[in-house]
LUMRO-741272 format. One record per residue: x, y negated, z of N, C-alpha, C in turn; residue number from 1. Coordinates in nm, 3 decimals, m for minus. Atoms other than C-alpha are relative to their C-alpha. Example, Ala and Ser with C-alpha at 12.3 -4.5 7.8 and 13.67 -1.06 7.14 Angstrom:
BEGIN
<nx->0.089&ny->0.119&nz->0.000&cax->1.230&cay->0.450&caz->0.780&cx->0.090&cy->m0.120&cz->0.000&nr->1>
<nx->m0.082&ny->0.119&nz->m0.006&cax->1.367&cay->0.106&caz->0.714&cx->m0.077&cy->m0.109&cz->0.073&nr->2>
***
This chain:
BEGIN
<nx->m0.128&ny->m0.008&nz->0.066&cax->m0.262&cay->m3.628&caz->m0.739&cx->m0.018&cy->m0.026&cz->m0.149&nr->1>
<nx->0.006&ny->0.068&nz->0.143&cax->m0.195&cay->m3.758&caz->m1.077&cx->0.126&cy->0.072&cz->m0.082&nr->2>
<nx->m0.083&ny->m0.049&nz->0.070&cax->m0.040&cay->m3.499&caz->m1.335&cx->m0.034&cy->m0.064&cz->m0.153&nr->3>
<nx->m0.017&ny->0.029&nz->0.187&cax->0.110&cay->m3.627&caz->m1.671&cx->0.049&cy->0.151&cz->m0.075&nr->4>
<nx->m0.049&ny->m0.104&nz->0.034&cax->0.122&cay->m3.379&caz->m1.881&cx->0.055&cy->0.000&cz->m0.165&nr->5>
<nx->m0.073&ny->m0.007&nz->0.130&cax->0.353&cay->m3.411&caz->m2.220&cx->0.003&cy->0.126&cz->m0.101&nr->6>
<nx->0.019&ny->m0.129&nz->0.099&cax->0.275&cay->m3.183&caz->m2.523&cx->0.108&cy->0.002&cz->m0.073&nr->7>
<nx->m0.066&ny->0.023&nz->0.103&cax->0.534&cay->m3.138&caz->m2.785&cx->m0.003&cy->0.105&cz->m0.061&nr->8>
<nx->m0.026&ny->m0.140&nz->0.083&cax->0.602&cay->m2.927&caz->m3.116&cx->m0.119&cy->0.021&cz->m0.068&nr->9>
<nx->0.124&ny->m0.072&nz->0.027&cax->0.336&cay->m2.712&caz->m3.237&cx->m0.107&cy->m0.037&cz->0.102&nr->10>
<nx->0.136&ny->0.035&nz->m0.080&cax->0.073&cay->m2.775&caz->m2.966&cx->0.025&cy->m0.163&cz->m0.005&nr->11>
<nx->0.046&ny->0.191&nz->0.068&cax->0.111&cay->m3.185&caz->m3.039&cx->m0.076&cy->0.014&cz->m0.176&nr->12>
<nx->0.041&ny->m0.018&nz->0.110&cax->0.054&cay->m3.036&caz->m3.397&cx->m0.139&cy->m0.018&cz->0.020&nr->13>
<nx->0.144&ny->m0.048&nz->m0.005&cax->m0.190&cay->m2.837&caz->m3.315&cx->m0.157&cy->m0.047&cz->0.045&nr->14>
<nx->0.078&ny->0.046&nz->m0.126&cax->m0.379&cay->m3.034&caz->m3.025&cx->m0.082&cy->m0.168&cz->m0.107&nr->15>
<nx->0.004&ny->0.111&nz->0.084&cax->m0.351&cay->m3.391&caz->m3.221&cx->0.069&cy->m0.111&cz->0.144&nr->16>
<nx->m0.024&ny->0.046&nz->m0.140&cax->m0.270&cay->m3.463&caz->m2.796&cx->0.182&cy->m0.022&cz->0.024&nr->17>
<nx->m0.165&ny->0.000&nz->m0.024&cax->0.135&cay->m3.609&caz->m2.754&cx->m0.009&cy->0.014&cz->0.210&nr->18>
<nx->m0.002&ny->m0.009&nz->m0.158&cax->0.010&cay->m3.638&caz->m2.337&cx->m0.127&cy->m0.012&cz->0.021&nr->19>
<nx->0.111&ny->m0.067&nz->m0.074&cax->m0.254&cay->m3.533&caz->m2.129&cx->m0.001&cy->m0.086&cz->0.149&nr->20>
<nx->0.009&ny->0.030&nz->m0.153&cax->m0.337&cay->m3.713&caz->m1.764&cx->m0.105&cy->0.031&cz->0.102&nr->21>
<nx->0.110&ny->m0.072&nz->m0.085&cax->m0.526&cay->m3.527&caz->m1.511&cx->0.011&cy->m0.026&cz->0.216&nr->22>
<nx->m0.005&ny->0.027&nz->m0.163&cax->m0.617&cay->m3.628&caz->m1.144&cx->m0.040&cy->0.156&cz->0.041&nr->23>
<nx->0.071&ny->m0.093&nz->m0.053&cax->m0.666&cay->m3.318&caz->m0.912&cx->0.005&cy->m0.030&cz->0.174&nr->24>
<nx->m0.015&ny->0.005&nz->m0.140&cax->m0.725&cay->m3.310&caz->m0.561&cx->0.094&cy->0.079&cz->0.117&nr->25>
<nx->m0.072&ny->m0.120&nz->m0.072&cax->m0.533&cay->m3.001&caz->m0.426&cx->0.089&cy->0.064&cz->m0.127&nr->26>
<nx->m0.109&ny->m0.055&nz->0.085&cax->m0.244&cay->m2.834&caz->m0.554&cx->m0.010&cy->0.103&cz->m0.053&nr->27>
<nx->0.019&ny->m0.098&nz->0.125&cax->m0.211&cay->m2.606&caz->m0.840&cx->0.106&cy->0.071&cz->m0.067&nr->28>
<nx->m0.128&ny->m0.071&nz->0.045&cax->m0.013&cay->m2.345&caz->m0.958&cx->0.019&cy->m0.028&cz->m0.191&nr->29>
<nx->0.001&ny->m0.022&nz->0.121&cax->0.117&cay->m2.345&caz->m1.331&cx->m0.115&cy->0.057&cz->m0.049&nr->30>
<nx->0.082&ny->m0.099&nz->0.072&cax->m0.127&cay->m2.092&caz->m1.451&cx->m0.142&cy->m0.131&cz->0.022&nr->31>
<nx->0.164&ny->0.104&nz->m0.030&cax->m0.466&cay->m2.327&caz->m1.271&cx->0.059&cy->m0.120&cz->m0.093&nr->32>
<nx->0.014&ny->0.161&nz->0.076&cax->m0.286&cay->m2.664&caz->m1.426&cx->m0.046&cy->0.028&cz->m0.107&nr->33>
<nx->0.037&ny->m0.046&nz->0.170&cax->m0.259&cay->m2.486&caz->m1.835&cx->m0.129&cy->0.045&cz->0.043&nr->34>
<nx->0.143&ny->m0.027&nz->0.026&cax->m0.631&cay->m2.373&caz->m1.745&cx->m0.043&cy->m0.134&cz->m0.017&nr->35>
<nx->0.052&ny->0.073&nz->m0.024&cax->m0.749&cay->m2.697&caz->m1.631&cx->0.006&cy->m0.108&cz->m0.179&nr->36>
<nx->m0.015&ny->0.089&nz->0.131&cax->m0.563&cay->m2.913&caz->m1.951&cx->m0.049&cy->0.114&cz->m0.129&nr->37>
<nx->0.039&ny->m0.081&nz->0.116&cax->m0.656&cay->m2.645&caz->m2.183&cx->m0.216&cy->m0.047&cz->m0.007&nr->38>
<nx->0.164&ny->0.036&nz->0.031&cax->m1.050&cay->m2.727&caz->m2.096&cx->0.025&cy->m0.146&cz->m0.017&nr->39>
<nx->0.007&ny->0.082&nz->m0.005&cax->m0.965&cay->m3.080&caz->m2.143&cx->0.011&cy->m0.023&cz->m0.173&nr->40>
<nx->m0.048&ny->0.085&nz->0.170&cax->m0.770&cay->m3.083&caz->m2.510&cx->m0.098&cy->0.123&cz->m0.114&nr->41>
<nx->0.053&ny->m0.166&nz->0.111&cax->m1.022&cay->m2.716&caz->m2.624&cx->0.106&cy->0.045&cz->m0.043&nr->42>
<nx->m0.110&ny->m0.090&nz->0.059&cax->m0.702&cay->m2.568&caz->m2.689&cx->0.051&cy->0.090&cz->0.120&nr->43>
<nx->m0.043&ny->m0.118&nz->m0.161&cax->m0.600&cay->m2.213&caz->m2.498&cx->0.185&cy->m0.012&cz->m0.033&nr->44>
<nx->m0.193&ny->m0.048&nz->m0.011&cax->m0.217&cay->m2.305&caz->m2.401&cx->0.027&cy->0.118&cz->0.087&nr->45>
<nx->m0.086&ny->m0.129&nz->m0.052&cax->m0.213&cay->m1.987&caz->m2.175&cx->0.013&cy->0.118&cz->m0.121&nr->46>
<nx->m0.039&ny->m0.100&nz->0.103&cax->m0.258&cay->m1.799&caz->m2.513&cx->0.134&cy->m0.068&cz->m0.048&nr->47>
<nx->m0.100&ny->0.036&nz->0.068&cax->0.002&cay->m2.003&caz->m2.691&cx->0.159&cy->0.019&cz->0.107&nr->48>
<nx->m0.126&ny->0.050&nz->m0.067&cax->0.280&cay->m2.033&caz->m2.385&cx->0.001&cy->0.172&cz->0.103&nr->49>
<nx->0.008&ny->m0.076&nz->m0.075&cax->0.186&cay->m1.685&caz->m2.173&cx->m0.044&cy->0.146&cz->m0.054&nr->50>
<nx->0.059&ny->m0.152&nz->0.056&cax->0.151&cay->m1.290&caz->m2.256&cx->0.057&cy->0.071&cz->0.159&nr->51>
<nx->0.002&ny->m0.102&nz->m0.062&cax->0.109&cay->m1.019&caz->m2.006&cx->0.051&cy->m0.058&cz->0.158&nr->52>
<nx->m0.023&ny->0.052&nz->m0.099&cax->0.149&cay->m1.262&caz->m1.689&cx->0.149&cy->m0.095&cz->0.004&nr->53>
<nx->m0.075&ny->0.046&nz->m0.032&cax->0.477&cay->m1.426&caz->m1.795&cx->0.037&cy->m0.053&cz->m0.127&nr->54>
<nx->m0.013&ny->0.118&nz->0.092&cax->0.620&cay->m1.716&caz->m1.981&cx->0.069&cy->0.078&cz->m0.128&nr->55>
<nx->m0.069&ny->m0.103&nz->0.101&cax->0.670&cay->m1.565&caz->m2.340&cx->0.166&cy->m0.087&cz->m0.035&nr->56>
<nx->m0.135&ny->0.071&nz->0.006&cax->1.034&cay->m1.633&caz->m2.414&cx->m0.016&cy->m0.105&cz->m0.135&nr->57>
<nx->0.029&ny->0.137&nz->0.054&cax->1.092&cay->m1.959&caz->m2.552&cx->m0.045&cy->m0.090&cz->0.002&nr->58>
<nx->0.077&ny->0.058&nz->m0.084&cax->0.875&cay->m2.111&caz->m2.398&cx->0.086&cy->m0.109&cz->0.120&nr->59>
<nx->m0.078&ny->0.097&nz->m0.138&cax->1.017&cay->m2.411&caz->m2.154&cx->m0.128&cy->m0.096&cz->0.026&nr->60>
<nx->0.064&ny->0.066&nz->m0.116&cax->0.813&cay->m2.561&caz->m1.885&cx->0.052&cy->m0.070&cz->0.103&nr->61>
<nx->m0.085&ny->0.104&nz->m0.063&cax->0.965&cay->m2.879&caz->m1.729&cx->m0.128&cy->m0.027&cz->0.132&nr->62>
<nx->0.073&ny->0.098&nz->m0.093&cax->0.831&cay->m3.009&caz->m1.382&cx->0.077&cy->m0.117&cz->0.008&nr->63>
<nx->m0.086&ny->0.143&nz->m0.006&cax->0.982&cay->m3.364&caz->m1.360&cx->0.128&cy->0.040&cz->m0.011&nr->64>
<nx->m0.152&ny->m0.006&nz->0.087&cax->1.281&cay->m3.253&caz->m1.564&cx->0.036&cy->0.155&cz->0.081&nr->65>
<nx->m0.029&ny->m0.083&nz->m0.049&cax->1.318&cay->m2.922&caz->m1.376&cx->m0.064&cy->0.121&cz->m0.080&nr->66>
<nx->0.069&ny->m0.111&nz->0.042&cax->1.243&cay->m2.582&caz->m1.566&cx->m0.045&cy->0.049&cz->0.092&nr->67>
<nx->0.118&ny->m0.030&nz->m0.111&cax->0.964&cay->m2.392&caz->m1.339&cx->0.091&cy->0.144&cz->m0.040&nr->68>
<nx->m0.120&ny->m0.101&nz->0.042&cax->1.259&cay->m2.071&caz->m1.476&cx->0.082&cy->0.027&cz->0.119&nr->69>
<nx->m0.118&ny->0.081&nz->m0.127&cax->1.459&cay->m2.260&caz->m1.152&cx->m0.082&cy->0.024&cz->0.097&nr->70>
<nx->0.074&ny->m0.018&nz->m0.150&cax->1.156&cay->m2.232&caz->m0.946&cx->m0.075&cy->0.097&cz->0.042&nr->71>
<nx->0.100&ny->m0.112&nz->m0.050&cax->0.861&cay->m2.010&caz->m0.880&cx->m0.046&cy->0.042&cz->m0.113&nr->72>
<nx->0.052&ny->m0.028&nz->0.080&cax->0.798&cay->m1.959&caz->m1.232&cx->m0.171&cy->m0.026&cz->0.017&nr->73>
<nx->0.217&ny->m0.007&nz->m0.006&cax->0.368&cay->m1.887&caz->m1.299&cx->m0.022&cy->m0.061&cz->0.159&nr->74>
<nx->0.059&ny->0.035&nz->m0.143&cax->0.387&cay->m1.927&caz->m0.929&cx->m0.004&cy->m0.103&cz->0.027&nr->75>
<nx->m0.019&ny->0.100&nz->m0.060&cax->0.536&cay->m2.260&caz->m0.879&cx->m0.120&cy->m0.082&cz->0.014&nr->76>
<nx->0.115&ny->0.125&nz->m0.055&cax->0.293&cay->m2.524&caz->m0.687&cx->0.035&cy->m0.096&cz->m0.060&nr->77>
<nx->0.022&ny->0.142&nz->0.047&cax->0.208&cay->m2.864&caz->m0.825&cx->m0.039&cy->m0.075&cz->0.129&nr->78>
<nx->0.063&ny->0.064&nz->m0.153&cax->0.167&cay->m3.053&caz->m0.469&cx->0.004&cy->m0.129&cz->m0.006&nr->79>
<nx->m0.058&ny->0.172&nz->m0.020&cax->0.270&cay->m3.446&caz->m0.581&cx->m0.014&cy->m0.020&cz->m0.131&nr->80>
<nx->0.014&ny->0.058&nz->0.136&cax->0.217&cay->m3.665&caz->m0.880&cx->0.125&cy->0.048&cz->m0.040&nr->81>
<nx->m0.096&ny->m0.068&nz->0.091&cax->0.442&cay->m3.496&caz->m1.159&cx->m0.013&cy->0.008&cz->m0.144&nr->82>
<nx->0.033&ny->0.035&nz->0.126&cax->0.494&cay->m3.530&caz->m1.486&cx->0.077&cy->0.136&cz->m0.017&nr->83>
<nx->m0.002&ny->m0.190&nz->0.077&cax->0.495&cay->m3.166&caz->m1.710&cx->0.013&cy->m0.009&cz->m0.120&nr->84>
<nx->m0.035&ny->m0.027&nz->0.159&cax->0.678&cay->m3.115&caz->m2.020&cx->m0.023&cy->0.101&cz->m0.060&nr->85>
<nx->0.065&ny->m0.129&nz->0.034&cax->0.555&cay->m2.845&caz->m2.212&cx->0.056&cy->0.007&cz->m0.199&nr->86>
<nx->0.018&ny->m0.022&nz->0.157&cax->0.695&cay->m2.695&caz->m2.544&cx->0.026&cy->0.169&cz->m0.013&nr->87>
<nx->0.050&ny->m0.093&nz->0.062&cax->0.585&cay->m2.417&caz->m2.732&cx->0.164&cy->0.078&cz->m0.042&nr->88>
<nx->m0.070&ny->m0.057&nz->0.048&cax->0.831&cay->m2.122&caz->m2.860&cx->0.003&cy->m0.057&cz->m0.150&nr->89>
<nx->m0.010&ny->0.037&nz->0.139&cax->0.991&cay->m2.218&caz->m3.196&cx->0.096&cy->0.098&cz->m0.034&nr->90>
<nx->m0.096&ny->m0.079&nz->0.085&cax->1.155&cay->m2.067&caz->m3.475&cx->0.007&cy->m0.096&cz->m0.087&nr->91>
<nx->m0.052&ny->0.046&nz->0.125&cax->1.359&cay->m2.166&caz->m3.731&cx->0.138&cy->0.006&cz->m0.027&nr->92>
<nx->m0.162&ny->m0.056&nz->0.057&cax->1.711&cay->m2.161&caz->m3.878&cx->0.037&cy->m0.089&cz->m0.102&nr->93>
***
């Protein structure tokens, strides 16, 4: 399976990474994908996007245009090529 994975915000800042592409063989929950791309770009997105087992608010996690909010949250499976939008909590005013 072939996940794209789209950074934006602060972790494109941070990373220097705007997308990420990772083959895996077997399906993966949220939590295993952000491990897997986190050893890829050395950056920990479960610190930046996750506290105490759940998505810190503000946080939005797209599966092919679908918030993972809609689905299984941490739980939802990755089973099919999918492209993963990923942005960081912001502030500002």
């Amino acid at each position: 399976m072939k996940l794209s994975i789209k950074l934006f915000a602060t972790i494109r800042l941070d990373t220097g990474h705007k997308m990420v592409d990772v083959n895996i063989d077997k399906p993966v929950n949220i939590v295993e994908m952000l491990k897997i791309v986190s050893d890829i770009i050395d950056f920990d997105l479960i610190d930046k996007l996750i506290k105490d087992n759940t998505i810190i608010p503000g946080v939005i996690i797209l599966l092919d245009g679908i918030n993972i909010h809609h689905l299984n949250k941490l739980d939802t499976l990755i089973t099919k090529n999918t492209t993963i939008s990923i942005f960081p909590a912001a502030a500002g005013g």
